[in-house]
C-alpha positions in Angstrom: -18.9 -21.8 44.3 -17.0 -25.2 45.6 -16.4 -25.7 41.9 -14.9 -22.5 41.5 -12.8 -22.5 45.1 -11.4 -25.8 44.0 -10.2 -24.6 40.2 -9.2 -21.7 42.1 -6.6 -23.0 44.1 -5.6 -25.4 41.5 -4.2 -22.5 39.5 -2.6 -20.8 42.7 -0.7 -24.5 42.7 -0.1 -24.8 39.8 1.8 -21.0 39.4 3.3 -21.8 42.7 4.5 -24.7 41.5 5.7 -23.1 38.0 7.8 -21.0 40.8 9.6 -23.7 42.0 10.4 -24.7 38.4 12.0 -20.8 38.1 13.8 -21.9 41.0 15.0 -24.5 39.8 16.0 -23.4 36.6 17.1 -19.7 37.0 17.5 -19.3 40.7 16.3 -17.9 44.1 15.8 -14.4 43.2 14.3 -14.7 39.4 11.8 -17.3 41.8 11.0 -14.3 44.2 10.8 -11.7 41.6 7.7 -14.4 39.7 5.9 -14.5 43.0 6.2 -11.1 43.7 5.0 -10.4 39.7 2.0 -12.8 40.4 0.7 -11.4 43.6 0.9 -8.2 42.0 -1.2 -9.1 38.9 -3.1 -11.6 40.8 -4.2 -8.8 43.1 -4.9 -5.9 40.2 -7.2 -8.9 38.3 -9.4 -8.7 41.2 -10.1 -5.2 39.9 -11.0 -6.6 36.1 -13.6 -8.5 38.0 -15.2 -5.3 38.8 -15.8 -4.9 35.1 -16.2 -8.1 34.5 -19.6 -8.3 36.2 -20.7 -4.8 34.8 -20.1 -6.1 31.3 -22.0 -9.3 31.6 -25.2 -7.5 33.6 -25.0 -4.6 30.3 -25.3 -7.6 27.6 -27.1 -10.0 29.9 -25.0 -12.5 29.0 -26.3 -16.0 30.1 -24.0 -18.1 32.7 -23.2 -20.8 30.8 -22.1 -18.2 27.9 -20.1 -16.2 30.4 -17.4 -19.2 30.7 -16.7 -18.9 27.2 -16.5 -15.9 26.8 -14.1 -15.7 29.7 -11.8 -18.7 28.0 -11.5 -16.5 24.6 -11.3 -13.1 26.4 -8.4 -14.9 28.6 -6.7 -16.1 25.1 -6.7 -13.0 23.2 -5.5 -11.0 26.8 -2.6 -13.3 26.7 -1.8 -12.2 23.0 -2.3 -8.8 23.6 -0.4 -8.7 26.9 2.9 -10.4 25.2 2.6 -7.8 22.6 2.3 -4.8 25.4 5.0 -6.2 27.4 7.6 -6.9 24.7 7.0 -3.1 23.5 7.5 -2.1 26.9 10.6 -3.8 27.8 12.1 -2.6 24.5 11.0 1.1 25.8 12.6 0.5 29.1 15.5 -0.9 27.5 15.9 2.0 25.2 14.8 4.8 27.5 15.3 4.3 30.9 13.8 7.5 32.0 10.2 6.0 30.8 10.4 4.0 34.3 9.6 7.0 35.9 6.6 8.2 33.7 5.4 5.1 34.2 5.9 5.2 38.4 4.4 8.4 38.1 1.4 6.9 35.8 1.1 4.6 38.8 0.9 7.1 41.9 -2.0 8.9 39.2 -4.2 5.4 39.2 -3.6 4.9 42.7 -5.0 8.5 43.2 -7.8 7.8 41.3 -8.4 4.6 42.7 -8.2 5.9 46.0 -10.2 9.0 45.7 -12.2 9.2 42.3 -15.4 6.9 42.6 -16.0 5.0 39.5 -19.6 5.9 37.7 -21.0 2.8 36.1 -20.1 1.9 32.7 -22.4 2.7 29.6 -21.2 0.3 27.5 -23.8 1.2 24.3 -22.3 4.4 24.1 -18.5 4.0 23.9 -16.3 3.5 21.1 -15.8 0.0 21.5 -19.5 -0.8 20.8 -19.8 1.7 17.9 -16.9 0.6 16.2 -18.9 -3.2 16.4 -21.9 -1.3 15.2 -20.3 -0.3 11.9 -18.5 -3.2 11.3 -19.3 -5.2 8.5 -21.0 -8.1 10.0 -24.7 -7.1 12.1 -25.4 -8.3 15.3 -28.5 -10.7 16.1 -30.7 -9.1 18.7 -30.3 -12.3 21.1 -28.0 -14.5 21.9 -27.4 -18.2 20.3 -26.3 -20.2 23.0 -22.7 -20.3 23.5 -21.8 -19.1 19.5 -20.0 -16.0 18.8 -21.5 -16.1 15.5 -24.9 -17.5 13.9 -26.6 -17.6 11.0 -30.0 -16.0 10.4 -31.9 -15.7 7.0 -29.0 -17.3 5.1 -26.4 -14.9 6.1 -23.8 -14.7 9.3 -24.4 -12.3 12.3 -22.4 -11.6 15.2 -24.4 -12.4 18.0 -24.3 -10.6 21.4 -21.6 -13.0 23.0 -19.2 -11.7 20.1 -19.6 -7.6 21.4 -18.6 -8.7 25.7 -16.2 -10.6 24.2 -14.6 -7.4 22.2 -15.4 -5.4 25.1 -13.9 -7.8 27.6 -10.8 -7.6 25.7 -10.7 -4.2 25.4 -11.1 -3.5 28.8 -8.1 -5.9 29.8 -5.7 -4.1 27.8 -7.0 -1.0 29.1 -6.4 -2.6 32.7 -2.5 -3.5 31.5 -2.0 -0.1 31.3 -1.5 0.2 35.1 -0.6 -4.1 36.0 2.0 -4.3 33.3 4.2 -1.1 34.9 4.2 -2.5 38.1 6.0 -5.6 37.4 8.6 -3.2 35.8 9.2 -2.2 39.2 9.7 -5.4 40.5 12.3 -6.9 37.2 12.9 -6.3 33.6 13.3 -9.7 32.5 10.8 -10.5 29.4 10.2 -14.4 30.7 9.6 -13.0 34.4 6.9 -10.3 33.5 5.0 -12.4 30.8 4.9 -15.3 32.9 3.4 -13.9 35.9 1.1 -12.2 33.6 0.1 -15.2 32.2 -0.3 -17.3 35.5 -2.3 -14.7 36.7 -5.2 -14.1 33.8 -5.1 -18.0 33.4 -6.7 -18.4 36.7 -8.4 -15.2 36.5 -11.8 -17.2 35.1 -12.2 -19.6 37.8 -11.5 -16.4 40.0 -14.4 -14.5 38.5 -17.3 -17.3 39.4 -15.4 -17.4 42.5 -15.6 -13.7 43.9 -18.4 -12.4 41.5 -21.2 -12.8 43.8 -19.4 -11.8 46.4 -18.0 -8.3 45.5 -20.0 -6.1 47.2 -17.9 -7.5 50.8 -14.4 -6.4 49.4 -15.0 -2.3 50.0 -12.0 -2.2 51.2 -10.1 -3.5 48.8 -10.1 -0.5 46.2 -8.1 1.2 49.1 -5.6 -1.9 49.5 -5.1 -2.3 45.5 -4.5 1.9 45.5 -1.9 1.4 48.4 0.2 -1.3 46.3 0.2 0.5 43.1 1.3 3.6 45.3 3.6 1.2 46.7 5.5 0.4 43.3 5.0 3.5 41.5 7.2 5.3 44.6 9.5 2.5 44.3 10.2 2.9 40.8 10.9 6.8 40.7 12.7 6.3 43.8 15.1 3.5 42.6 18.5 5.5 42.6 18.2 6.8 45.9 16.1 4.6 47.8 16.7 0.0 47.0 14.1 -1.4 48.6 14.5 -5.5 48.3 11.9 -8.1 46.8 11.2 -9.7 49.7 10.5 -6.2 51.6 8.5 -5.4 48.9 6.6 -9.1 48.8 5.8 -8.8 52.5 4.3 -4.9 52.2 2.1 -6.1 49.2 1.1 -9.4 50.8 0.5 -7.7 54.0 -1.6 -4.6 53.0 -3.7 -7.1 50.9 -4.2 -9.1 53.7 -5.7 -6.7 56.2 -8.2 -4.5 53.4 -9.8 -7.9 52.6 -9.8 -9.1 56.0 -11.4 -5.7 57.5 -13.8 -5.7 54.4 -15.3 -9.5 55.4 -15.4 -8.2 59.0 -17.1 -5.2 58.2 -19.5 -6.4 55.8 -20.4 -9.2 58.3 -21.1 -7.0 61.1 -23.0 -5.0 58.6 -25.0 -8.2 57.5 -25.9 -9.5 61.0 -27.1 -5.9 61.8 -29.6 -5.7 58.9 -30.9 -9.3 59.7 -31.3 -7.8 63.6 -33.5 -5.3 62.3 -35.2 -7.2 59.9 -36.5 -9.5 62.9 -40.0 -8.9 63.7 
């Protein structure tokens, strides 16, 4: 946990620092619109987390395995999410009315985030994990250390790691769906949204051994991450008739942030000294 608390921060400095470099380079409001795009996807990670743990519990994925996985997943989301983002500033560019599908695709995840409770993932029967199954290489039964690959009986297998690595992907560009937009709301500018994308899935492993033992306190912040996204996706349909600035816009996402995880550690504290209360003979 220190381990993970100290690489943690060192990515928040070092993006933080990469902000002053924006500042420096292209001025005081492409600066505010990176940190305002990194708190946004450093926030909506938390949720990939989530998925994260499910994933590695379904293939019972060892712990020393899980950090590699986690550095590939990482380099294959930041391929894929260049790719997403380019296609969707070209959209934007080309039809500006797409802003509002995707604000109102936004108010629909906060919905569902808010109000829909998520039912736990079977991973062995989605299409992800039967498209694996009829690929042409076979799975080994277990896993093989660290090694994506292995081979047994003179030929090569994927080997467990491989499939929650597919998956992990998968899921992340599933997940970009909903972060990607709401940097739209925030700037169009290519450098700006890729870059806080990329700050904020590069410290999104050291994140993960950080909070993943600890995400049963956060139960409020489902209901914080479903206010922001409501947050932008009004903001973006309502852009011609109501301009609400960055920094307004920093401070509500900071600030509703803020007080979910800060009511969630209370709460589940209170809850935990209760439990030990009864549990005293």
């Amino acid at each position: 946990m220190r381990a993970a608390a100290q690489r943690t921060a060192i990515w928040i400095v070092l993006s933080l620092l990469f902000n002053l470099v924006v500042w420096k380079i292209r001025g005081p409001d492409k600066a505010l619109e990176f940190l305002t795009g990194y708190v946004i996807e450093y926030s909506l990670s938390v949720d990939n987390i989530f998925i994260f743990v499910v994933i590695f519990q379904y293939f019972g994925v060892p712990g020393m395995a899980q950090h590699r996985a986690l550095v590939w997943g990482i380099v294959g989301a930041l391929v894929m999410r260049g790719i997403t983002i380019w296609i969707g500033i070209e959209l934007v560019q080309r039809f500006e009315f797409i802003l509002y599908i995707f604000g109102a695709f936004l108010l629909v995840s906060a919905w569902r985030m808010f109000f829909v409770e998520r039912e736990p993932q079977d991973f062995g029967q989605s299409w992800i994990m039967r498209l694996c199954q009829r690929a042409v290489f076979p799975v080994t039964p277990t896993f093989y250390g660290e090694h994506f690959k292995a081979k047994v009986d003179g030929r090569w297998m994927l080997t467990p790691l491989a499939l929650a690595l597919v998956v992990i992907d998968v899921m992340d560009l599933v997940f970009a769906v909903d972060s990607i937009p709401a940097v739209f709301a925030i700037t169009r500018d290519t450098f700006i949204v890729y870059t806080s994308n990329a700050c904020a899935i590069m410290g999104l492993r050291s994140l993960y051994f950080l909070l993943a033992k600890m995400m049963d306190r956060f139960i409020y912040l489902k209901i914080g991450l479903a206010v922001v996204l409501a947050f932008v996706g009004a903001k973006m349909i309502l852009r011609e008739v109501l301009y609400i600035p960055i920094p307004i816009s920093l401070a509500v996402i900071v600030t509703t942030l803020t007080i979910t995880i800060l009511i969630s550690l209370q709460a589940t504290r209170r809850r935990g000294a209760a439990s030990r209360r009864d549990s005293t003979p």
